[in-house]
Kinemage of the C-alpha trace (Angstrom):
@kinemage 1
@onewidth
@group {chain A} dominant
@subgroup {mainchain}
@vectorlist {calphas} color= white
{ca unk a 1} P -40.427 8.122 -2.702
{ca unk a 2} L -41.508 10.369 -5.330
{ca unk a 3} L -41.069 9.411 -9.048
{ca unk a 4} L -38.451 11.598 -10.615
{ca unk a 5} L -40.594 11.621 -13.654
{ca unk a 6} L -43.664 13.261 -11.817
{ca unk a 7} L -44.182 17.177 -11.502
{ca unk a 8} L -45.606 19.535 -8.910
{ca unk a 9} L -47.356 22.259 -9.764
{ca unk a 10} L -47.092 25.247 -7.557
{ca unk a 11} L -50.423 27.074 -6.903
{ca unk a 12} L -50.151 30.748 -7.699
{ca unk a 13} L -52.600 32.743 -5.594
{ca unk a 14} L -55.849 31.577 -5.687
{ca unk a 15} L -55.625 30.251 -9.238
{ca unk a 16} L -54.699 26.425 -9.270
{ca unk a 17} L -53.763 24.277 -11.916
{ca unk a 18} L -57.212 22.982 -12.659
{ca unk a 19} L -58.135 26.720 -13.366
{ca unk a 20} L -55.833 27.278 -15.607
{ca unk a 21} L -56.167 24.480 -16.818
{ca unk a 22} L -59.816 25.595 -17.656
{ca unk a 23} L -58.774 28.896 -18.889
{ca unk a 24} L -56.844 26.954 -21.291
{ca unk a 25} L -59.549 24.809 -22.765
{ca unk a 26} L -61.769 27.472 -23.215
{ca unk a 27} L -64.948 26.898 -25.399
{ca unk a 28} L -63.238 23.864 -26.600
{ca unk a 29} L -65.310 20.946 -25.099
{ca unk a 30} L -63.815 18.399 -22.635
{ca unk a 31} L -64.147 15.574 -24.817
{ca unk a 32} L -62.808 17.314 -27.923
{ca unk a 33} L -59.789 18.910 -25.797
{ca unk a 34} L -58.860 15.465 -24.652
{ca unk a 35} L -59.179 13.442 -27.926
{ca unk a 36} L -56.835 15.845 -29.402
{ca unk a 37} L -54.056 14.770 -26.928
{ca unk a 38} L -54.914 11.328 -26.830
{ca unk a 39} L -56.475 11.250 -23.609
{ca unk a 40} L -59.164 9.705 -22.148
{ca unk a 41} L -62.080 12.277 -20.481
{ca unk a 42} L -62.263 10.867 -17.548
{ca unk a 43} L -58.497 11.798 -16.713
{ca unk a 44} L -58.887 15.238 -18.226
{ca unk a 45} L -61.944 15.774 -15.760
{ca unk a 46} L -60.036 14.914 -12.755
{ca unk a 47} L -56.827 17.309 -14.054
{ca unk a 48} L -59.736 19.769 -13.882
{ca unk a 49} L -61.422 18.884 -10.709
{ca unk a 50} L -58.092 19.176 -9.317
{ca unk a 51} L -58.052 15.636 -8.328
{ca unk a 52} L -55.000 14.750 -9.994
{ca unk a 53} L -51.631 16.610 -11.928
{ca unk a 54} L -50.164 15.047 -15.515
{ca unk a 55} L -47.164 14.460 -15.826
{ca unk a 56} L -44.631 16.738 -17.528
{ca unk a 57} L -44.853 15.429 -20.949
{ca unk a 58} L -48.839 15.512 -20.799
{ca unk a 59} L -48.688 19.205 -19.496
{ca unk a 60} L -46.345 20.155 -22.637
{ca unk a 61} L -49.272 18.180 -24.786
{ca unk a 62} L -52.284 20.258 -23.086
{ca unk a 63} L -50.207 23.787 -23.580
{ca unk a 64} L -49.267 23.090 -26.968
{ca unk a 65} L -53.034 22.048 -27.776
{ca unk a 66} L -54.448 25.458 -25.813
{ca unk a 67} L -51.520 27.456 -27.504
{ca unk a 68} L -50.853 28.371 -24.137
{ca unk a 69} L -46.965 28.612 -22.140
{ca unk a 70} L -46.060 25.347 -20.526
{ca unk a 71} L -44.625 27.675 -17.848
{ca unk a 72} L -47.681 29.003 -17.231
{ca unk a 73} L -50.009 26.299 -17.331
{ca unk a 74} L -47.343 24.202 -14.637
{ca unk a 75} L -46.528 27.513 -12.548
{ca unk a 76} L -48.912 30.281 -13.015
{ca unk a 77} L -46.012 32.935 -13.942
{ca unk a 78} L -45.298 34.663 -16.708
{ca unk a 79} L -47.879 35.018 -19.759
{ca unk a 80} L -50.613 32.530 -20.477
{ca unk a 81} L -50.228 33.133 -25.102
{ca unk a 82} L -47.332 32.444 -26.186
{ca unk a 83} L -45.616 33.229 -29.570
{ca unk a 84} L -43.758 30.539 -31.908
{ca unk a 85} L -40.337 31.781 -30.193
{ca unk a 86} L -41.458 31.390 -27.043
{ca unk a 87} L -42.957 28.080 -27.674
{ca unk a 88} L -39.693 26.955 -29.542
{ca unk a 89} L -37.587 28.111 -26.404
{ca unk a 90} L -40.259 26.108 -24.155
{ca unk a 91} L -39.717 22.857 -26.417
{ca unk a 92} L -36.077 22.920 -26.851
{ca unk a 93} L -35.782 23.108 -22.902
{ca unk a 94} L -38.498 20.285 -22.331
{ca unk a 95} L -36.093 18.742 -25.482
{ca unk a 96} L -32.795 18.962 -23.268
{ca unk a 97} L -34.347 18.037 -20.097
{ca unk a 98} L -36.273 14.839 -20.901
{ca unk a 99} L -36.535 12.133 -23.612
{ca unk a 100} L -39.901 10.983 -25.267
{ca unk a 101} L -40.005 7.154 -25.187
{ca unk a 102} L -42.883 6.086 -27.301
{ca unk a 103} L -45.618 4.348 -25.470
{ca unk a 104} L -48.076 1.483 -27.818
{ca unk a 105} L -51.594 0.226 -26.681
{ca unk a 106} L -50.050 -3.407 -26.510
{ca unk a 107} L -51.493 -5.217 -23.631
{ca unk a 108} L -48.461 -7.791 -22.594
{ca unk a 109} L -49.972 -10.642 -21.210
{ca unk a 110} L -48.523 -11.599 -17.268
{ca unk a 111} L -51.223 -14.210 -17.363
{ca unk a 112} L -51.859 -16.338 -20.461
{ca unk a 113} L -51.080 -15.199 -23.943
{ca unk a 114} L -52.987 -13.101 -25.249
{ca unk a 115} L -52.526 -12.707 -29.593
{ca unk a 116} L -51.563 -8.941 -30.352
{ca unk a 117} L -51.495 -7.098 -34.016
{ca unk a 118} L -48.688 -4.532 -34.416
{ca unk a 119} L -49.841 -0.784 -33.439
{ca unk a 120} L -48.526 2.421 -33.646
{ca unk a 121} L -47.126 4.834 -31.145
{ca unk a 122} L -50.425 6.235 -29.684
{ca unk a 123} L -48.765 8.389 -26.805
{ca unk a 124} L -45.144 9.131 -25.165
{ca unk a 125} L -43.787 8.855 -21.439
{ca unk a 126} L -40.924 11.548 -20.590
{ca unk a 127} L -38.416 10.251 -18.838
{ca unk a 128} L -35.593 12.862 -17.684
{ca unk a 129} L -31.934 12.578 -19.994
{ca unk a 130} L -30.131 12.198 -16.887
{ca unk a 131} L -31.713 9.119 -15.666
{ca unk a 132} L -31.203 6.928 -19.148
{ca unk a 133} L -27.524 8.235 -19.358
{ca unk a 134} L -26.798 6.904 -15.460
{ca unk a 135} L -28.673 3.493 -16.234
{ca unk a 136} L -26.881 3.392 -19.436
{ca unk a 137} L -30.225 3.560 -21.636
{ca unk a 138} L -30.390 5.017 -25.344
{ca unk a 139} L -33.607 6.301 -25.701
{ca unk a 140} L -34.231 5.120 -29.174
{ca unk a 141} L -33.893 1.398 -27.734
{ca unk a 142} L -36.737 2.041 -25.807
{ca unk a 143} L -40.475 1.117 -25.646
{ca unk a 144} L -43.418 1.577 -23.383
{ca unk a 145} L -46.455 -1.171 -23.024
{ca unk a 146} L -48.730 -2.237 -20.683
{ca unk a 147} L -49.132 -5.248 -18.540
{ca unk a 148} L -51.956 -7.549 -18.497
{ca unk a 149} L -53.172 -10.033 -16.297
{ca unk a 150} L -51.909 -11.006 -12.427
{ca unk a 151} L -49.407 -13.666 -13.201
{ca unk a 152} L -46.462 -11.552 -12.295
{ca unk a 153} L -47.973 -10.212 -8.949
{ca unk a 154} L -46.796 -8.653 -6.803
{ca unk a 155} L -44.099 -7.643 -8.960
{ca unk a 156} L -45.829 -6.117 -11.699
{ca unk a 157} L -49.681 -5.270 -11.589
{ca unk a 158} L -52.863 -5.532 -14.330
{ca unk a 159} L -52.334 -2.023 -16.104
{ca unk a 160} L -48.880 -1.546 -15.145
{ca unk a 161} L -46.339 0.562 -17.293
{ca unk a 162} L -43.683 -1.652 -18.691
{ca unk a 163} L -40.458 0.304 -19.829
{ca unk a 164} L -38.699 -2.004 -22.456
{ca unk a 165} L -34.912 -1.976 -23.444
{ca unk a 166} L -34.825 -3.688 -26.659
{ca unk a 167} L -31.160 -3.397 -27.239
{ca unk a 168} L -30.970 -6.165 -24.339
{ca unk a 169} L -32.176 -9.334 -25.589
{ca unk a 170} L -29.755 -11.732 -23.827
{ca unk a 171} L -31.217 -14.114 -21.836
{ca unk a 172} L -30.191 -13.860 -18.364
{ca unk a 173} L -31.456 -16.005 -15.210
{ca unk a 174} L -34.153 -14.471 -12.793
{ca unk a 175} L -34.297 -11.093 -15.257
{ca unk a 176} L -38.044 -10.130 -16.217
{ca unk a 177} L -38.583 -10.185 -20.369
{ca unk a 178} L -41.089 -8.937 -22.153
{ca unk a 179} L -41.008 -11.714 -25.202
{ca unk a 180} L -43.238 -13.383 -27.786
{ca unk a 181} L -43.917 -17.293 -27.903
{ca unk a 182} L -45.246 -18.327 -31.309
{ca unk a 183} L -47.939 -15.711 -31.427
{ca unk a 184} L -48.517 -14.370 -28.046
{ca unk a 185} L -46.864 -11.751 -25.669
{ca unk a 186} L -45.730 -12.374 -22.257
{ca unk a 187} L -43.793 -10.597 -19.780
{ca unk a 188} L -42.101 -13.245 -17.606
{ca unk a 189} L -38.747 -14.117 -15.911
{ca unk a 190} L -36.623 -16.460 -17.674
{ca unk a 191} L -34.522 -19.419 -16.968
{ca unk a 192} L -32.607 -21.584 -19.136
{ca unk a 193} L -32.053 -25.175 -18.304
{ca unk a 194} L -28.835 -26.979 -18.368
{ca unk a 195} L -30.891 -29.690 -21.102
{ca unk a 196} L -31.436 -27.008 -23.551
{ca unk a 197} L -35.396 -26.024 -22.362
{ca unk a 198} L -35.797 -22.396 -21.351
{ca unk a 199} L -38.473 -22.023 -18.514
{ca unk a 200} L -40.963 -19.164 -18.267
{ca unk a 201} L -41.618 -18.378 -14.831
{ca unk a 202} L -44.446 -16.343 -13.136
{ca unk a 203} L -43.990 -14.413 -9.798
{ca unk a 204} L -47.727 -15.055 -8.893
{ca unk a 205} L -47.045 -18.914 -7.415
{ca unk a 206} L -50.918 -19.891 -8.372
{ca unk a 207} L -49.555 -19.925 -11.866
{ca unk a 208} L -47.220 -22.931 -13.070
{ca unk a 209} L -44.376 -22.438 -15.192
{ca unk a 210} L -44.316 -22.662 -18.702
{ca unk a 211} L -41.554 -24.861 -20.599
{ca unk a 212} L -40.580 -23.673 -23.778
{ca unk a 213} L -38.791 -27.092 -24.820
{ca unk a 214} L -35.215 -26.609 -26.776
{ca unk a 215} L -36.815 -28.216 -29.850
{ca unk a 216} L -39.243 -25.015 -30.173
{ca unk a 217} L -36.874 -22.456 -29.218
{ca unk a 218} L -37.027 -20.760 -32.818
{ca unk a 219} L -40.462 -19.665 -31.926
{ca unk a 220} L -39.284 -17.922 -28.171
{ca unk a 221} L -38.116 -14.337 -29.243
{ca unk a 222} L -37.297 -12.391 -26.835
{ca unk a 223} L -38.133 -8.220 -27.387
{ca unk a 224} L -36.504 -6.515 -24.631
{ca unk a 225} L -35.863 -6.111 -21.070
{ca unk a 226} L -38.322 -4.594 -18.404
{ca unk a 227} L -35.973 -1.888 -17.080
{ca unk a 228} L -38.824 -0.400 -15.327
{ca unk a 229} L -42.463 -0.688 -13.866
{ca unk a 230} L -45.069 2.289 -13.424
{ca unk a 231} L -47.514 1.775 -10.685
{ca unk a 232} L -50.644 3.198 -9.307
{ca unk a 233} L -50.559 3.203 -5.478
{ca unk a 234} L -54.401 2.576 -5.325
């Protein structure tokens, strides 16, 4: 099934994507072109070999970059420059359409702990408006980070996208938390015990559970839910 949060691009003619894509860029070099959207350039290569399409809220990134029209760039119609009024109409439609959730280059450990430093918002996922409201999401009570380890196979992936909801924080049996223990982040199912000891429990059965004893539980906060896992098919 096809992730609602995914675009297609039509192909217009001969001219693809990738070469407008190209147009766009211009003399600007690769590297350059992609450190200005915080990308890597590796993925902006394959977006130009044609290998791959971005995602909605990347495309708005490369078109405001280019000064280009996200219409164009996605579609091929209309006119490639765009004005400020036409790039204002362009964002306040991307604006009603889809939500920004801030995404932070915080590995969350699914295998053992691993000691994280706070970091700013480095990029942002769009998710579409219509999606949060049915799930019952507010947008500013969520966070994107990334998974870490195997622990939690074969439910969540090394490199996985972890959507947060850190307005839920109660801890309910079986549901998948990203949390911090002392120092260190994990992203584990939860369980509390009838004695007081809440247990930490990894999908991946090589791994044992964790006990986080009722004496230490001042030291278990717990961030958010995971409402949501991106994943690479290959």
């Amino acid at each position: 099934m096809k992730n609602e949060n995914d675009v297609s691009f039509p192909t217009m003619g001969k001219e693809t994507f990738a070469d407008r894509l190209e147009m766009a860029i211009g003399t600007t070099s690769v590297r350059a072109f992609a450190s200005a959207i915080d990308l890597s350039e590796g993925a902006l290569r394959k977006y130009l070999r044609g290998q791959s399409l971005p995602q909605i809220d990347k495309a708005l990134l490369m078109a405001r970059q280019a000064n280009v029209s996200l219409d164009w760039l996605i579609s091929g119609e209309g006119h490639s420059q765009t004005g400020n009024e036409v790039t204002e109409i362009v964002n306040n439609e991307f604006n009603e359409e889809y939500s920004l959730i801030p995404g932070y280059h915080i590995s969350v450990s699914t295998g053992h702990g691993r000691i994280t430093d706070s970091e700013p918002v480095k990029r942002h996922l769009a998710f579409r408006r219509k999606w949060l409201k049915f799930r019952g999401f507010e947008a500013e009570k969520l966070a994107v980070v990334f998974a870490s380890g195997d622990s939690m196979e074969p439910t969540i992936h090394n490199n996985n996208t972890l959507l947060v909801n850190t307005s839920d924080t109660k801890l309910t049996d079986g549901s998948i938390f990203v949390l911090r223990f002392g120092d260190e982040l994990y992203a584990k199912r939860l369980q509390k015990r009838f004695d007081g000891d809440v247990l930490l429990i990894s999908d991946n059965k090589e791994y044992e559970d964790q006990i986080v004893k009722a004496d230490e539980i001042d030291k278990l906060h717990i961030i958010g839910k995971v409402v949501w896992i991106g994943k690479d098919l290959y």
